[in-house]
C-alpha positions as CSV (number, residue, x, y, z in Angstrom):
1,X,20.5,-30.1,-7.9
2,X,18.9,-27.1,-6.4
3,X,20.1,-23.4,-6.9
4,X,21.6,-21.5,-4.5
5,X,19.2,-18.4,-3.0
6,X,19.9,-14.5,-1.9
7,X,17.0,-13.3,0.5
8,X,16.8,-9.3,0.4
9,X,15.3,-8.1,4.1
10,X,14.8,-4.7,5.4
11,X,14.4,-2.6,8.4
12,X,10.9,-2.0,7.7
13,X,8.6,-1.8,4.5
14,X,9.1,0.3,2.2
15,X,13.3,0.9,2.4
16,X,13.8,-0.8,-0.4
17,X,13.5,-4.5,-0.9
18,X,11.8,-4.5,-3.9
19,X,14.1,-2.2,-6.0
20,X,17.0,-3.7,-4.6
21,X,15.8,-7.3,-5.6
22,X,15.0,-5.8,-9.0
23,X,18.4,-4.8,-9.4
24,X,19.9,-7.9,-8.5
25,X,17.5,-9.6,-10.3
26,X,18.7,-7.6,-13.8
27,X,22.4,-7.6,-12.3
28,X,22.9,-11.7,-12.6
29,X,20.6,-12.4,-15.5
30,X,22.7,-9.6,-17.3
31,X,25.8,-11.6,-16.3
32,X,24.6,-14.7,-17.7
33,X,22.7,-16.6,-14.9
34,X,19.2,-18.0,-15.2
35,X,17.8,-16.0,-12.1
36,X,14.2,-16.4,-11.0
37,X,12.4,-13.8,-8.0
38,X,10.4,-14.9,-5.3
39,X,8.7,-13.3,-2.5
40,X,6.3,-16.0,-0.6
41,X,4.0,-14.1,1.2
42,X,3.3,-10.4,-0.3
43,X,0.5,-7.8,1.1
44,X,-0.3,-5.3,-2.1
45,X,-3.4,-3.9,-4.1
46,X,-0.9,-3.8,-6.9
47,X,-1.6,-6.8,-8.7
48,X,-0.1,-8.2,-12.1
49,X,-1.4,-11.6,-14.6
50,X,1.2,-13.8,-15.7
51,X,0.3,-15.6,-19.3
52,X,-1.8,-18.6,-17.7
53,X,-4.1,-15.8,-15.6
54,X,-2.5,-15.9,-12.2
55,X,-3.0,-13.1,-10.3
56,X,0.6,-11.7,-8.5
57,X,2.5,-9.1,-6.9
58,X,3.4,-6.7,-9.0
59,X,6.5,-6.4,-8.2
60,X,7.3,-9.8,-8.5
61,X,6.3,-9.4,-11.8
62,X,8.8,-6.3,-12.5
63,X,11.7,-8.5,-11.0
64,X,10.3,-11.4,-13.3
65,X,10.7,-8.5,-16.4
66,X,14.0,-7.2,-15.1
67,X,15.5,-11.3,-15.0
68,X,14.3,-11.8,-18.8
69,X,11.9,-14.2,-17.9
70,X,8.3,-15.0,-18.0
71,X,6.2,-14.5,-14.3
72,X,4.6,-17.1,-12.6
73,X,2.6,-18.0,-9.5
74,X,5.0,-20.2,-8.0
75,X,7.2,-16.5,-7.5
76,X,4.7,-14.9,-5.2
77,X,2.4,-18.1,-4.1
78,X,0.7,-15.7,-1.4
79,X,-0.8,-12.6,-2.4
80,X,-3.2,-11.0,0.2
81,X,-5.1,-8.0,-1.4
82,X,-6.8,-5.9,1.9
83,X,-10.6,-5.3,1.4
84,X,-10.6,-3.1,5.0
85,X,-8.4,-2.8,8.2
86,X,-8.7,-6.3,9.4
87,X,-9.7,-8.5,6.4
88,X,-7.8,-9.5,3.5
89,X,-8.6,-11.7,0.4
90,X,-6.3,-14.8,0.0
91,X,-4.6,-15.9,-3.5
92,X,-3.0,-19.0,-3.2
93,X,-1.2,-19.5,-6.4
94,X,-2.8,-17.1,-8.2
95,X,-6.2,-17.8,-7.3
96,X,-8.7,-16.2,-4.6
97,X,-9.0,-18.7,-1.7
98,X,-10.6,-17.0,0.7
99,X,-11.0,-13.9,3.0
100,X,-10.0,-14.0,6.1
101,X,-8.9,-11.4,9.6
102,X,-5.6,-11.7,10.9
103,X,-6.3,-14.6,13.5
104,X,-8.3,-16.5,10.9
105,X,-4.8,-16.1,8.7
106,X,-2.8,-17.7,11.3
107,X,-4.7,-20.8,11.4
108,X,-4.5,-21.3,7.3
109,X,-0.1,-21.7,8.2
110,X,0.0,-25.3,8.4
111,X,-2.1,-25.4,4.6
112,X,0.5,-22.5,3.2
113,X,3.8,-23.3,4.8
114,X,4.5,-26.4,2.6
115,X,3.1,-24.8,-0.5
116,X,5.2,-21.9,-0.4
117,X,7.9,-24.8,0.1
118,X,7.2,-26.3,-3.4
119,X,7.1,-22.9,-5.2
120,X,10.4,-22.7,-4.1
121,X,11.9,-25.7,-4.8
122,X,10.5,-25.7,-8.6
123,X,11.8,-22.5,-9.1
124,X,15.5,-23.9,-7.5
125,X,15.3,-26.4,-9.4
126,X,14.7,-24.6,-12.7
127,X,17.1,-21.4,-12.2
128,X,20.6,-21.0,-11.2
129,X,19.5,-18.9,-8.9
130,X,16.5,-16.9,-6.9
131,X,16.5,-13.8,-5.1
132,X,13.9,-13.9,-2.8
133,X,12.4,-10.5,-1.1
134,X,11.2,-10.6,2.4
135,X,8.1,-8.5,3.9
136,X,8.3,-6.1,6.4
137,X,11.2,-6.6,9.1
138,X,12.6,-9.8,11.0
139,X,12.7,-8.0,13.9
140,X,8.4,-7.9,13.9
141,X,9.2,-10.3,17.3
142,X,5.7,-11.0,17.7
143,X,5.9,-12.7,14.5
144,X,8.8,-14.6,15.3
145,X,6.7,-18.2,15.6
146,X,4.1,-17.7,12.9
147,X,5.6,-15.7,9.5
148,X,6.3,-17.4,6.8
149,X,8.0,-14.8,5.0
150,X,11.4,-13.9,6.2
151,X,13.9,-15.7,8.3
152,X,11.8,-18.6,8.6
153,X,11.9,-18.6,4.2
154,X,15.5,-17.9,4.7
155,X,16.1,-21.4,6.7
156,X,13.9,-23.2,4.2
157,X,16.2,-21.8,1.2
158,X,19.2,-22.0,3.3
159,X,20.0,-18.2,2.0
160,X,22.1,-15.5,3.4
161,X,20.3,-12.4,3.9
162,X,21.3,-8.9,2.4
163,X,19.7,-6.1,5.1
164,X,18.6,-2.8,4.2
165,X,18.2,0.2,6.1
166,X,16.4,3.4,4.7
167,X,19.1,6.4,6.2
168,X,16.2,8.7,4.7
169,X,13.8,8.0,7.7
170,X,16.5,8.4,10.5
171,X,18.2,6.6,13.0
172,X,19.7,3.7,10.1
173,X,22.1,2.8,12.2
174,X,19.7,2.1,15.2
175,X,17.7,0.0,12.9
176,X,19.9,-2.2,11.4
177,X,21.6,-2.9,15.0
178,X,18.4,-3.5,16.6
179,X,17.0,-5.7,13.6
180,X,20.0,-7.8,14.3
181,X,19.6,-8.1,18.0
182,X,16.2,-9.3,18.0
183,X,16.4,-11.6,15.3
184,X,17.4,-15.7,16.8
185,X,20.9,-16.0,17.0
186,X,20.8,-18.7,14.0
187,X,19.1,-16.2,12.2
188,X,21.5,-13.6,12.6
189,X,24.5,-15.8,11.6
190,X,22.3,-15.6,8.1
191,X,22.8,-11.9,8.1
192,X,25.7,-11.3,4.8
193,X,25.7,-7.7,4.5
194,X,24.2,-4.5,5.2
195,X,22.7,-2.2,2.5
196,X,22.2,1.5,3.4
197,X,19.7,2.9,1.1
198,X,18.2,6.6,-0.2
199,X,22.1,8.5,0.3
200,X,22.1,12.1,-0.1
201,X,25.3,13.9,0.1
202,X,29.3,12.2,0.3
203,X,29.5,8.8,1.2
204,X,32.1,9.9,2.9
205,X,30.5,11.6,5.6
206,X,28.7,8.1,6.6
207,X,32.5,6.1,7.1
208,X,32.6,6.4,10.9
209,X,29.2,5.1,11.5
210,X,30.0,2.7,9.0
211,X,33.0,1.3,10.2
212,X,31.3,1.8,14.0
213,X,28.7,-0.7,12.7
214,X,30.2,-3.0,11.4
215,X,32.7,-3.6,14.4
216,X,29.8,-3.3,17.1
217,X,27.9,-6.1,14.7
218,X,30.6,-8.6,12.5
219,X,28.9,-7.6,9.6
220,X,30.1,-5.7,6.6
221,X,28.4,-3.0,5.1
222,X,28.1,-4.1,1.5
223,X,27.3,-0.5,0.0
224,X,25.4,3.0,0.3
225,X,22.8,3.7,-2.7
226,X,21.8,7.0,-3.5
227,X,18.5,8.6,-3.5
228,X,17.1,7.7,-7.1
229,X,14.5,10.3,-8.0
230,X,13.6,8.7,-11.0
231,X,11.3,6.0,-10.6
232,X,12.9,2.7,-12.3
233,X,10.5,-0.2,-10.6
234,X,6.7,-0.2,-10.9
235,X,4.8,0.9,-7.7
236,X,4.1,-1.9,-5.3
237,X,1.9,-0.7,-2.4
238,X,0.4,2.5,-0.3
239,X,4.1,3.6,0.6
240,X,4.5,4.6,-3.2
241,X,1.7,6.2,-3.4
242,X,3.1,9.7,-2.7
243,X,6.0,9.0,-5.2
244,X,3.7,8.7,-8.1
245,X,1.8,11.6,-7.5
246,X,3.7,14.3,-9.0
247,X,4.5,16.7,-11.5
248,X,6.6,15.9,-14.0
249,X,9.5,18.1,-15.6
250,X,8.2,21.4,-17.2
251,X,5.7,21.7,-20.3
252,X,7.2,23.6,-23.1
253,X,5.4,26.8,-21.3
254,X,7.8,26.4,-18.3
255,X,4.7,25.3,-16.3
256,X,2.6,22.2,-16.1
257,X,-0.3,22.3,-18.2
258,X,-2.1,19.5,-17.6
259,X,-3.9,18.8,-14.6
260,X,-5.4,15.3,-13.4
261,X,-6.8,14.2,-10.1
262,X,-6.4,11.0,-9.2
263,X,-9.3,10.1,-6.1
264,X,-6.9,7.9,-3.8
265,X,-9.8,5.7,-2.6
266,X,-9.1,4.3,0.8
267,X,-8.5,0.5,-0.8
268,X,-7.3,2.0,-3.9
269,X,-5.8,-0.7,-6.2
270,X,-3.5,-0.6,-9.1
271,X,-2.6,2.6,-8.8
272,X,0.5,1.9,-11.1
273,X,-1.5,2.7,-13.9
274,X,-0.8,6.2,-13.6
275,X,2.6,6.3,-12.9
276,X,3.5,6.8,-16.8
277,X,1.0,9.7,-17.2
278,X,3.1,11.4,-13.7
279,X,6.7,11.4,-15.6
280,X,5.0,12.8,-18.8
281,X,6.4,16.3,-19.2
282,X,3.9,19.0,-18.3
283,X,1.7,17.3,-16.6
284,X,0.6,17.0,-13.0
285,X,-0.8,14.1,-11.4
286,X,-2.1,14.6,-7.8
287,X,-4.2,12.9,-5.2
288,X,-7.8,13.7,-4.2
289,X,-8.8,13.0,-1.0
290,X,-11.7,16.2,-0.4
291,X,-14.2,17.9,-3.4
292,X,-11.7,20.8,-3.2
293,X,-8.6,18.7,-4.7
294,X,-10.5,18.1,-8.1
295,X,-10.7,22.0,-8.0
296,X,-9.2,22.8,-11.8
297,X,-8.6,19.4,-12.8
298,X,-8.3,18.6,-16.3
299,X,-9.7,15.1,-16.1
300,X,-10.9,13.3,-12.6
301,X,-9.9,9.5,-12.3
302,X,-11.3,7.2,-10.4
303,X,-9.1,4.4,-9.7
304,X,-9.5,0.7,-9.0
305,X,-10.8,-0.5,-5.6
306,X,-10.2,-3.6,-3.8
307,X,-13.8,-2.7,-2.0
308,X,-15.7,-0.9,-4.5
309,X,-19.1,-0.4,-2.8
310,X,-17.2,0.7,0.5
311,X,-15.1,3.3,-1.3
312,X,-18.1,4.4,-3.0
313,X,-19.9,5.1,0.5
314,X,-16.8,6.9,1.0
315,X,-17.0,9.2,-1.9
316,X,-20.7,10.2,-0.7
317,X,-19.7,10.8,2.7
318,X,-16.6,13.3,2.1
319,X,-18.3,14.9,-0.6
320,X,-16.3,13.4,-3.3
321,X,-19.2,11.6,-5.2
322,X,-20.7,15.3,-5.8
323,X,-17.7,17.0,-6.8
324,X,-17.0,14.4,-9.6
325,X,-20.6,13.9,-11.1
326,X,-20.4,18.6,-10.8
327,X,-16.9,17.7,-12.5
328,X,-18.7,15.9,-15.7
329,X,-21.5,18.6,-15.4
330,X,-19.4,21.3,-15.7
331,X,-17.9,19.3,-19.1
332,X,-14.5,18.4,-17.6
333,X,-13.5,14.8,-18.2
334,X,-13.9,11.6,-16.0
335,X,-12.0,8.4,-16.2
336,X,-13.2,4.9,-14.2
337,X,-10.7,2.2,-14.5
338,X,-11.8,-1.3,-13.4
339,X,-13.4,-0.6,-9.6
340,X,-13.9,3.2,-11.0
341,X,-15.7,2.0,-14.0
342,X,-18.3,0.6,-11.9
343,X,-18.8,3.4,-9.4
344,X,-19.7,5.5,-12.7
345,X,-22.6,3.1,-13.5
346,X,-26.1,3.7,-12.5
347,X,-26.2,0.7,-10.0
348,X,-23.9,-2.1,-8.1
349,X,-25.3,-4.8,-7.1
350,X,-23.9,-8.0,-4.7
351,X,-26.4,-10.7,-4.6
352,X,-23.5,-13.2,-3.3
353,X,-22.2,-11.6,-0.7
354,X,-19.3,-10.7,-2.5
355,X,-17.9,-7.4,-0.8
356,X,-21.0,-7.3,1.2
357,X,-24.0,-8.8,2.8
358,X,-26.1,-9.0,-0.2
359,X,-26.2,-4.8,-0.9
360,X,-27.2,-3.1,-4.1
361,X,-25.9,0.4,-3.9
362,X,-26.3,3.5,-6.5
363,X,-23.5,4.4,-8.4
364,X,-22.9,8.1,-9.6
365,X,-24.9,7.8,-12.8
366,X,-22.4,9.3,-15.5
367,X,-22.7,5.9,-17.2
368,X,-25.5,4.0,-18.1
369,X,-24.3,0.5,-17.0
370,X,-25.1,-1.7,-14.1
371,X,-22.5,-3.8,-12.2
372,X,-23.2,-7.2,-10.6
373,X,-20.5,-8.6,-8.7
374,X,-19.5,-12.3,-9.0
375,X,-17.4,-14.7,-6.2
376,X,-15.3,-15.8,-9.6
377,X,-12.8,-13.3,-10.5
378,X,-11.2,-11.9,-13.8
379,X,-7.4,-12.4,-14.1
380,X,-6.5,-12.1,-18.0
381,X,-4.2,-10.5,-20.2
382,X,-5.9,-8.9,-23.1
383,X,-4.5,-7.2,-26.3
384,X,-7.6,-4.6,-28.2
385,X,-7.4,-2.0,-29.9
386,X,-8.9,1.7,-29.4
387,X,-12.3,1.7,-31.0
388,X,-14.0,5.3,-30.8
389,X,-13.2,8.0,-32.7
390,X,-14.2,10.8,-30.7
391,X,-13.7,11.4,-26.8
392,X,-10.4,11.2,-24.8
393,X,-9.0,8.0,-26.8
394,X,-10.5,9.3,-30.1
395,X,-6.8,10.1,-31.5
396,X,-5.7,6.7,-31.0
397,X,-8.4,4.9,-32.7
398,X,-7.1,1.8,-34.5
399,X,-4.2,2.0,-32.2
400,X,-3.1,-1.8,-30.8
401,X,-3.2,-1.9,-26.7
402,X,-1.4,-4.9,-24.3
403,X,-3.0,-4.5,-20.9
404,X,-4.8,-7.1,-18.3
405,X,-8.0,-7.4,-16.5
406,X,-8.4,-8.1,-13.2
407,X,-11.9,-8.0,-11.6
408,X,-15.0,-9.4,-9.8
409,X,-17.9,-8.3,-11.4
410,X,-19.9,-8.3,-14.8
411,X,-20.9,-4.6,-16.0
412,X,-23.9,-4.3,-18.4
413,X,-25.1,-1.6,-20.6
414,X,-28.7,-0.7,-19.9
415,X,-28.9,2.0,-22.6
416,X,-29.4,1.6,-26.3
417,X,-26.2,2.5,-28.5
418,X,-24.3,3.2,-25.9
419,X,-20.3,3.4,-27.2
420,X,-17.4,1.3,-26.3
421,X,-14.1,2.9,-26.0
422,X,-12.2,0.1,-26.9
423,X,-12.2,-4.0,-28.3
424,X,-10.8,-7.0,-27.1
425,X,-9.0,-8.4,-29.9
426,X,-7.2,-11.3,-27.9
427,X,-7.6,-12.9,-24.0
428,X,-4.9,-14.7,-23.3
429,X,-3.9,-15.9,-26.2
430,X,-7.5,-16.7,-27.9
431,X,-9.2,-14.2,-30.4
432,X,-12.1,-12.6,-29.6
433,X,-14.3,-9.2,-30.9
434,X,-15.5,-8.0,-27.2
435,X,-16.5,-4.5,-26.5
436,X,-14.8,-3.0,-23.5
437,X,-15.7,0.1,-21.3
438,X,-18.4,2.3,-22.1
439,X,-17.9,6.6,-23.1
440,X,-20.8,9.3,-22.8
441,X,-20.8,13.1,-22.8
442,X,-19.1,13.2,-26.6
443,X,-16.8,10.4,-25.0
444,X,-15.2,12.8,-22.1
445,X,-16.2,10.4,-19.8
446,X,-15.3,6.7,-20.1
447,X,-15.1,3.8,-17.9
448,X,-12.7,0.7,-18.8
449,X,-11.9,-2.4,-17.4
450,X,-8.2,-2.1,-18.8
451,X,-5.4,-2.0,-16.5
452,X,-2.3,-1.1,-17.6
453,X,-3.9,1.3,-20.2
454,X,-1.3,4.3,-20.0
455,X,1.8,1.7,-20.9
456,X,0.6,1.7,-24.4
457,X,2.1,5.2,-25.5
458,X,0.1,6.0,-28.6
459,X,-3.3,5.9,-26.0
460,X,-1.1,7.7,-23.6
461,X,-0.4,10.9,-25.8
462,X,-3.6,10.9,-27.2
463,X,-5.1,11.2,-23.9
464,X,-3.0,14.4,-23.1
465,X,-3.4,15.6,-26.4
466,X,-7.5,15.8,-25.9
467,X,-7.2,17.1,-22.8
468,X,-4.7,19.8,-24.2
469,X,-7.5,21.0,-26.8
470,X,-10.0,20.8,-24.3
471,X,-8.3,23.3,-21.7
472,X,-6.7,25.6,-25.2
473,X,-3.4,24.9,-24.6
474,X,-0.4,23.5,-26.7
475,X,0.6,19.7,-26.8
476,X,4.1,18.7,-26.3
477,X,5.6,16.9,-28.6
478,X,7.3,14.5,-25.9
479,X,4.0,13.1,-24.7
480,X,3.8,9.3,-26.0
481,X,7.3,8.7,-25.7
482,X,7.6,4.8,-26.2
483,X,9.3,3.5,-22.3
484,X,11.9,0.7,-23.2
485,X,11.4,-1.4,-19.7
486,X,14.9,-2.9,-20.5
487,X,16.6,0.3,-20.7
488,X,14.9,1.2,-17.0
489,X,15.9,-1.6,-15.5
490,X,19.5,-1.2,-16.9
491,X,19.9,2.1,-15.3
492,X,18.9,0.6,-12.0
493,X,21.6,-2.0,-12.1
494,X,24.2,0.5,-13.5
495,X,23.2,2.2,-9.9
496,X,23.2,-0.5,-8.2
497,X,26.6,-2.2,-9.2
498,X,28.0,1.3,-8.7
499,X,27.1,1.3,-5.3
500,X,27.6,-2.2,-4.2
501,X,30.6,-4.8,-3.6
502,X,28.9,-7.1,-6.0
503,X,31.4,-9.5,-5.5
504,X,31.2,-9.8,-2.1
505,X,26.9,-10.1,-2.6
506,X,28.2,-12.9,-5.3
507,X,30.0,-14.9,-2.8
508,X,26.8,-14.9,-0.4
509,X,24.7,-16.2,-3.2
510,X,27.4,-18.9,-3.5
511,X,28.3,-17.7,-7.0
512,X,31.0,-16.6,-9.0
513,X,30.7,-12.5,-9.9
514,X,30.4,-12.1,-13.7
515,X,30.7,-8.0,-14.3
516,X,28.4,-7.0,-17.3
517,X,30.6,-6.5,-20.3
């Protein structure tokens, strides 16, 4: 017998799909059910590994984490990672297929449709039920014969549909009415409930337009959720960007003393990895986008990169590349993670045609490594340990580290004695002794393949804590705090259930409502 389905749609991206999936997600696993995620097609340079080395969405993952369960492929069987405004790479099932433009896309349909298909029914078949997160809007009506994604997954599931509306943008009540009259009129019929989301103020205020809408549609509205200014899901793609970069509450100075530039890359990827440095009291996290934002900063990051060579052209042509290696000259610190890590080297070269026709391009010299990109890619989780006792990690040394790898491209020392930062003690689930990253300049600049890096608190605090001594100022004794993801994703659902006539969302889902005792 199959399980029953709840498809979560929106508006638009980015009104909340994803965190309201999460939530549901935590809400019925919390009440008992076996409840799997699943989001066929997703478009995101925020990437996760499940435990057999599929590469994901992350936030299919989070959803995975907030349900209690393991991730797999079969929950997002179509990731497609952007490498420039027309051309995306293809994972089908966790592995790279292909890249293709958009047209190109449309012809792979009749390949992905039934695949997409089986996911779900494996994951029906071994849940009580799955929440599944659409893309986008339904109402993108020159999509209506071709997605894959929304109503169309909604017919295959034979879900009702929860829509959300983001009344932060504007005009939430034009939305959601105009979403539901372009939408087929066996589609609509789909439509369960609307969700208003990112409230400010008394609900109260909203009732007319409420009631208004839900007479001029037949549709109830199922709840209003307030803005939550504490991030409780993992970023997911560019539209978070903005939210992560920020400073957090106050050092114990009343002022943020820790600076750290983040260079938002134009196919930046995994940015996610700095989200638990931006919530870290007293420090600031901001984007770089010109040679005058890494002005002051305490330590310059450069992030991963879908397109690394690309992004490194880009670095050179807005000035960036000088202002980082004048950074490291002037002894500030420099971090590369993953895509980073190889623009630090001394050289990148692409003899396959990987990311280009064949180029070998210069990187920015601060390491002495050389990078050669290769069409099979990296998707493992590791567990290491920090190995160097001086530079930024040095106060961690010995400390144990959980994080994954997820690359196309072999980096090399070329220097005798060169240091790694840290070892590999474990890849996926086999041991191992292999060095990872490389660290000059008295280790304040490092490179790492690592993602997920800053989860591990103990790196985490002693991170801020060099960076403290470096700029003469005190450390906090918050910084490192461990994060308990449960706890997180329990305050999302207390929010959410708060908010919503979970009942009434049970009763779409075809289930009974069990209230968290």
């Amino acid at each position: 017998m199959k399980a029953p389905c709840l498809m979560v749609q929106g508006t638009a991206s980015g009104v909340g799909k994803s965190l309201i999936a999460t939530a549901l997600c935590r809400l019925f696993a919390t009440s008992g059910y076996r409840v799997a995620p699943f989001k066929s097609q997703n478009m995101a340079l925020n990437a996760a590994v499940t435990a057999d080395g599929a590469e994901i969405g992350r936030a299919q993952a989070a959803q995975a984490e907030a349900a209690g369960i393991e991730p797999t492929a079969d929950m997002n069987p179509i990731l497609l990672k952007p490498e420039s405004d027309h051309r995306s790479q293809v994972v089908v099932h966790g592995v790279v297929r292909t890249t293709v433009d958009f047209r190109a896309y449309q012809t792979l349909r009749a390949d992905l449709a039934p695949l997409v298909v089986e996911s779900l029914d494996r994951l029906r078949r071994a849940y009580d039920l799955v929440v599944i997160e659409g893309a986008g809007s339904p109402a993108e009506i020159n999509l209506h014969d071709t997605e894959i994604v929304n109503m169309w997954v909604a017919r295959q599931a034979d879900a009702r549909v929860l829509l959300v509306g983001d009344i932060e943008r504007g005009g939430v009540f034009a939305s959601l009415v105009g979403t539901v009259e372009l939408v087929a009129p066996e589609d609509r019929a789909r439509i369960g409930g609307f969700i208003i989301n990112k409230f400010r103020g008394d609900p109260e205020i909203l009732a007319p337009g409420l009631r208004m809408l839900s007479e001029r549609t037949g549709i109830p509205v199922l709840g209003v959720l307030p803005v939550l200014d504490e991030r409780l899901v993992p970023a997911e793609d560019s539209l978070d960007l903005d939210a992560i970069a920020r400073g957090s509450e106050a050092g114990t100075n009343g002022a943020p003393c820790i600076d750290i530039a983040v260079v938002r890359l134009p196919r930046i990827a995994n940015f996610d990895d700095f989200e638990p440095l931006a919530v870290e009291p007293g420090v600031r996290v901001h984007w770089a986008t010109s040679a005058a934002d890494l002005a002051g900063a305490d330590l310059v990051v450069l992030p991963g990169s879908k397109s690394t060579i690309a992004d490194l052209r880009w670095l050179r042509e807005t000035g960036l590349a000088g202002a980082v290696t004048s950074a490291a000259a002037d002894g500030r610190a420099v971090l590369g993670v993953c895509g980073g890590y190889q623009m630090l080297g001394r050289e990148l070269r692409d003899p396959d045609g990987v990311e280009t026709t064949g180029e070998t391009a210069p990187g920015l010299g601060l390491l002495p490594v050389v990078t050669t990109f290769e069409r099979a890619k990296r998707t493992i989780r590791v567990r290491g340990t920090v190995a160097d006792s001086v530079g930024l990690f040095g106060r961690a040394r010995g400390a144990a580290i959980n994080a994954y790898e997820i690359h196309a491209g072999r980096t090399t020392a070329d220097a005798a004695g060169a240091r790694s930062p840290f070892t590999i003690t474990d890849r996926a689930g086999e041991p191992v002794a292999d060095p990872d990253g490389l660290s000059a300049g008295d280790g304040r600049i490092v490179g790492t393949y690592l993602h997920g890096l800053f989860a591990n608190a103990r790196v985490r605090r002693a991170l801020l804590e060099d960076l403290a001594v470096r700029r003469g100022v005190a450390c906090d004794p918050r910084w490192g705090t461990e994060v308990d993801p449960a706890a997180r994703y329990d305050r999302l659902a207390t929010v959410v259930a708060q908010a919503l006539d979970m009942a009434a969302v049970a009763r779409l889902a075809g289930i009974d409502w069990r209230p968290r005792g």
